[in-house]
C-alpha positions in Angstrom: 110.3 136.2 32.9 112.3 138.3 35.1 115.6 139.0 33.6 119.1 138.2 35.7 120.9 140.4 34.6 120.0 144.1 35.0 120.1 146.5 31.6 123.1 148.4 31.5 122.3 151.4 30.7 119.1 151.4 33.0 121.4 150.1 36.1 123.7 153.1 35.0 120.8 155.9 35.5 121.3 156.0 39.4 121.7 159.9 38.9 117.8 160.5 37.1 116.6 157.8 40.0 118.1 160.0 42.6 116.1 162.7 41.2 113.0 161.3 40.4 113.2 160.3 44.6 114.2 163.3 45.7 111.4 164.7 43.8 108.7 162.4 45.8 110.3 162.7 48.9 110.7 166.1 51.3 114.3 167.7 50.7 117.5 165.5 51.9 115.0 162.4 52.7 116.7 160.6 50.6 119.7 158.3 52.2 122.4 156.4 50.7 122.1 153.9 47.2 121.5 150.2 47.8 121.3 148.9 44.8 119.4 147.7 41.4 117.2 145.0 41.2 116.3 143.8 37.4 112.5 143.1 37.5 112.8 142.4 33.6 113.6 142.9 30.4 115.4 146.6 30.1 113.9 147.6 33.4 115.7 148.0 36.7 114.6 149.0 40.1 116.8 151.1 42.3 116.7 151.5 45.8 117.9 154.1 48.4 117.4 153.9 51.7 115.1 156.0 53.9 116.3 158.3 57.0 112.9 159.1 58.1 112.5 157.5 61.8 108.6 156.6 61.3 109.7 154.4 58.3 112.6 152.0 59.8 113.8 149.6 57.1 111.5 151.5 54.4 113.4 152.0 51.2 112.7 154.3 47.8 111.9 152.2 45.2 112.8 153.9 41.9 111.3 152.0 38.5 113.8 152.8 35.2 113.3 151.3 31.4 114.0 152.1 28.0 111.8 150.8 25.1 113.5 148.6 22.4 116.9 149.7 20.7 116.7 152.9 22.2 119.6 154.5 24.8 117.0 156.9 26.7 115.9 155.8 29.8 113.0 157.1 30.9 111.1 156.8 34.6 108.4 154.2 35.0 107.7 155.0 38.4 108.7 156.0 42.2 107.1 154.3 45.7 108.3 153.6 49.1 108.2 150.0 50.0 109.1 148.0 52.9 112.6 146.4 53.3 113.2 142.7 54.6 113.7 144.6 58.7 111.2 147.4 58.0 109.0 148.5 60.5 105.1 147.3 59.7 101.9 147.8 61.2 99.8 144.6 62.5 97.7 142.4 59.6 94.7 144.0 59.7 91.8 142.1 61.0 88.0 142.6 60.5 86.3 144.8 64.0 84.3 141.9 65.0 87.6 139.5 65.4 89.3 142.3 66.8 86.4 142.9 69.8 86.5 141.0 72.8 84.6 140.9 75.8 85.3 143.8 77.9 85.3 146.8 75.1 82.0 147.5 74.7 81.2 151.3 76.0 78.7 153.8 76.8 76.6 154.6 73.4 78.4 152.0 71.3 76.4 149.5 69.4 77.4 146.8 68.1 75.7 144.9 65.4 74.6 141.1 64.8 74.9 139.5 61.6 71.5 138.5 60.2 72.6 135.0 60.0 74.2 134.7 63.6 74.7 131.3 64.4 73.9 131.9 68.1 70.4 133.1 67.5 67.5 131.7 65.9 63.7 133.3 65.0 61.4 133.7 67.9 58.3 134.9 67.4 58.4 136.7 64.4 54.8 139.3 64.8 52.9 137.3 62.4 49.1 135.9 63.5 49.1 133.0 60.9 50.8 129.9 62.6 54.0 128.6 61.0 52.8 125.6 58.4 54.2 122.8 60.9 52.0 124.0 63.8 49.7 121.4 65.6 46.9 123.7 65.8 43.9 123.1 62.9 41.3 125.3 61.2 38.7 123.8 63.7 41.5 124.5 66.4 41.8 127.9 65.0 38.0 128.9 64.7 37.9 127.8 68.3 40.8 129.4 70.1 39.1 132.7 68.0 35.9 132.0 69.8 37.8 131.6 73.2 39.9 134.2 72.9 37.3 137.3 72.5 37.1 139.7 74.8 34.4 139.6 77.5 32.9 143.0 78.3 30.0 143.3 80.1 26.3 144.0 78.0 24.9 142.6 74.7 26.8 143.1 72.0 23.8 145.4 70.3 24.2 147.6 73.2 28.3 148.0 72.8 29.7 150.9 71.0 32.3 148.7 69.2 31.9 144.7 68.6 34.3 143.1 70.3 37.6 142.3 69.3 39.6 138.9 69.2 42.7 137.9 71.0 45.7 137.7 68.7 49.3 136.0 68.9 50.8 139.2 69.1 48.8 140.0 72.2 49.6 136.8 73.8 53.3 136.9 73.0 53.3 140.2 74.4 51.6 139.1 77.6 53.8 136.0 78.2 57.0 138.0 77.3 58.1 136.0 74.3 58.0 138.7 71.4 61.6 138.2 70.7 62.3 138.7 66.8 65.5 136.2 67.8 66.0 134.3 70.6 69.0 132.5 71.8 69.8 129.3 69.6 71.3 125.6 70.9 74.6 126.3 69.5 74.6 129.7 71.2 73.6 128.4 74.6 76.6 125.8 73.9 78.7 128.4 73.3 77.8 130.5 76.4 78.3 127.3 78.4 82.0 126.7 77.5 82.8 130.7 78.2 81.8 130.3 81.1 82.7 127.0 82.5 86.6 128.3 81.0 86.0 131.1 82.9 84.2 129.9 86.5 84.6 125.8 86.2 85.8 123.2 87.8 89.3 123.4 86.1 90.1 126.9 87.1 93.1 127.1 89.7 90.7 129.0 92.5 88.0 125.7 92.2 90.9 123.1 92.8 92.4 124.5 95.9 88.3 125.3 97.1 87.4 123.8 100.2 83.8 122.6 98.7 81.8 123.6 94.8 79.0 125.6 94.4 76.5 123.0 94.5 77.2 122.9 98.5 77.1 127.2 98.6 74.1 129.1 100.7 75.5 131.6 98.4 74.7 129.9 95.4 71.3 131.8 92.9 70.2 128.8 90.9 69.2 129.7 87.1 66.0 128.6 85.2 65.8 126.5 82.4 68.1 124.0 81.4 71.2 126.4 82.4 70.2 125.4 85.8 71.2 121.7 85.8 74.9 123.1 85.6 74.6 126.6 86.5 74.5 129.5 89.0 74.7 133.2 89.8 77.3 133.8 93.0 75.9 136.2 95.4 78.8 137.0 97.4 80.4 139.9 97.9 83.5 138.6 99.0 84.1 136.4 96.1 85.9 136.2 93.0 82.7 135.5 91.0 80.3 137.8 92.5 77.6 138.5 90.1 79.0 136.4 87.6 77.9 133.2 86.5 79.3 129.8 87.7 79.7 126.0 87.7 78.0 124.4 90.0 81.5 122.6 90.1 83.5 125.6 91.0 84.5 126.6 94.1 86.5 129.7 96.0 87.8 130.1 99.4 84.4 132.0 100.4 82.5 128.8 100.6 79.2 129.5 102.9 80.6 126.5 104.8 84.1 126.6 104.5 84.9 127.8 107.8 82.0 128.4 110.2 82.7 130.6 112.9 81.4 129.3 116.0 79.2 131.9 118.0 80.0 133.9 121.2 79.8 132.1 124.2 77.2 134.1 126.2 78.1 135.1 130.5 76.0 132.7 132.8 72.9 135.0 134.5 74.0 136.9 137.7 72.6 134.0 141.1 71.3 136.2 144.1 70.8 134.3 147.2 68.3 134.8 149.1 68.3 132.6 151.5 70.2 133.7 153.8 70.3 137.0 155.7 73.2 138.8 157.1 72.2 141.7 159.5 74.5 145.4 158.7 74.5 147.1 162.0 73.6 151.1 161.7 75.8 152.2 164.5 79.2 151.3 165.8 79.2 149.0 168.8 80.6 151.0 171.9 82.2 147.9 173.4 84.0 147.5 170.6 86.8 149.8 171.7 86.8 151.6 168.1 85.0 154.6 169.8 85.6 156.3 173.2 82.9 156.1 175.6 82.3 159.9 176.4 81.9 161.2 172.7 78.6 161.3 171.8 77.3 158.5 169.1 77.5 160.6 165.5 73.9 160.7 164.1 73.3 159.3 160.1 74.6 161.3 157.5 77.1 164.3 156.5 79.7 164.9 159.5 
C-alpha cells in the first residue's frame, strides 16, 4: 500500500535529488522543484521540471528511500517521465494497420499472412487429387491413358517412351497454378471497397444524368464480378481505369448529352437549261464607242 504521507526525511533530500538529476541530465537541464510524491513506505519521488523544448510537460523523476530505522537516504533511481500536458508521440500501431491503399512503392513488398482470410489454396502443385475429388481409380487409370502424348512412330522405334500428362501441366496450360487464389470473403470484401468508393451512394452517381449499366463506355468484367461490375474507359471521367458499379454514374455519361452533328451545305445546282449568249465585242450602235476608232482586237491593250 502506497503510503499518504511522504517520509520526512526522504521528502527533505531535495538537495541529493537535485544532484542525482543533474547528474542524468546535460548541465542546467534541470528546471525548477515540483514536488514529492510518496509511492510508499519511506520512499518519495521528487519531481523537477524539464526546460528542454523536445520534452514539453516531461518532468525528472527522482526515486529516494531509506531502509528501516536508519536516517540515510540513499538514491533508488532517476528517469524522465511524462507529465499530465506532456508532449507524446502517437500509440503505436502494428505496419499493416498503419498501411493503406495508396503507399505502396517502387521495390516495396509487402507481405501476406499465411492465414489471410481473403485468400484460399488454389492449386497447390501436387498430381494426387484432393481425397474429396469425384474422379476414381478407374477414372484415374483412364484420364492417364488419354492424357499421353501422341508422337508420331511405334513406341519401339522412339528414343524415349512416352510421357503422361500431369495436373501440373494442365494447370499450367489453363492458367490456374495459383498457390492462393482469391477467397469469398475476399471477393466480398473487394466488392464493398469498391462500391464505397464508385457506387450508387457516392455524391457524383446521385447528381449523374444515367448509371453505368446505360454507358458505351462501360468494360464489363468476367465472372460473377460482372453481374455488378465494370471497368470505366473514359478518359474524361472520374473513374477512368477504375472499377465501378454498374449503379454509378458521372457527368460523362456516353449519352448524357449527344451532340447533334453538323448540318452539311446543300450541293452547288447548275442550270443548264437555259443559255444566255456573252457578246465578244462591243456593239457600235450602242453609243459606248465612237464610230471612227477602230474596234480593239482580244487581248492585252
Amino acid at each position: 500500500m502506497r503510503s499518504r504521507t511522504p517520509d520526512r526525511l526522504c521528502a527533505e533530500a531535495v538537495e541529493l535529488a537535485r544532484e542525482a538529476a543533474m547528474e542524468a541530465a546535460f548541465p542546467g537541464k534541470v528546471g525548477e522543484y515540483m514536488g514529492a510524491v510518496a509511492e510508499g513506505d519511506r520512499v518519495v519521488t521528487h519531481l523537477f521540471e524539464n526546460p528542454e523544448p523536445g520534452y514539453r510537460g516531461w518532468r525528472w523523476a527522482v526515486t529516494v528511500t531509506r531502509a528501516s530505522r536508519a536516517k540515510a537516504v540513499t538514491l533508488d533511481e532517476t528517469v524522465l517521465l511524462p507529465g499530465p500536458d506532456a508532449l507524446l508521440a502517437p500509440e503505436w500501431v502494428p505496419w499493416s494497420e498503419r498501411l493503406r491503399p495508396g503507399d505502396m512503392g517502387p521495390g516495396d513488398l509487402l507481405p501476406t499472412e499465411a492465414e489471410d482470410l481473403r485468400l484460399e489454396p488454389g492449386y497447390t502443385g501436387e498430381d494426387i487429387p484432393p481425397p474429396n475429388s469425384v474422379v476414381s481409380e478407374e477414372m484415374q487409370q483412364l484420364a492417364a491413358v488419354e492424357e499421353a502424348d501422341v508422337t508420331a512412330g511405334a513406341p519401339v522405334t522412339q528414343a524415349a517412351a512416352p510421357k503422361t500428362g500431369s495436373i501440373a501441366a494442365i494447370a499450367e496450360e489453363l492458367g490456374m497454378r495459383r498457390a492462393r487464389v482469391l477467397s469469398r470473403y475476399g471477393l466480398h470484401v473487394a466488392a464493398d471497397r469498391w462500391d464505397d468508393a464508385y457506387g450508387a451512394q457516392t455524391p457524383m452517381a446521385q447528381a449523374a444524368p444515367g448509371t453505368c449499366a446505360t454507358c458505351g463506355f462501360l468494360m464489363p468484367l468476367g465472372g460473377s464480378l460482372g453481374q455488378a461490375f465494370g471497368v470505366c474507359a473514359n478518359e474524361f471521367s472520374p473513374a477512368d481505369g477504375r472499377v465501378v458499379s454498374l449503379s454509378y454514374g458521372c457527368g460523362a455519361h456516353s449519352e448524357a448529352a449527344v451532340m447533334p452533328k453538323p448540318p452539311r451545305p446543300s450541293a452547288p445546282v447548275v442550270d443548264e437549261t437555259v443559255v444566255e449568249p456573252l457578246p465578244l465585242h462591243p456593239d457600235r450602235a450602242s453609243g459606248s464607242v465612237e464610230a471612227d476608232t477602230p474596234p480593239e482586237e482580244l487581248g492585252h491593250s
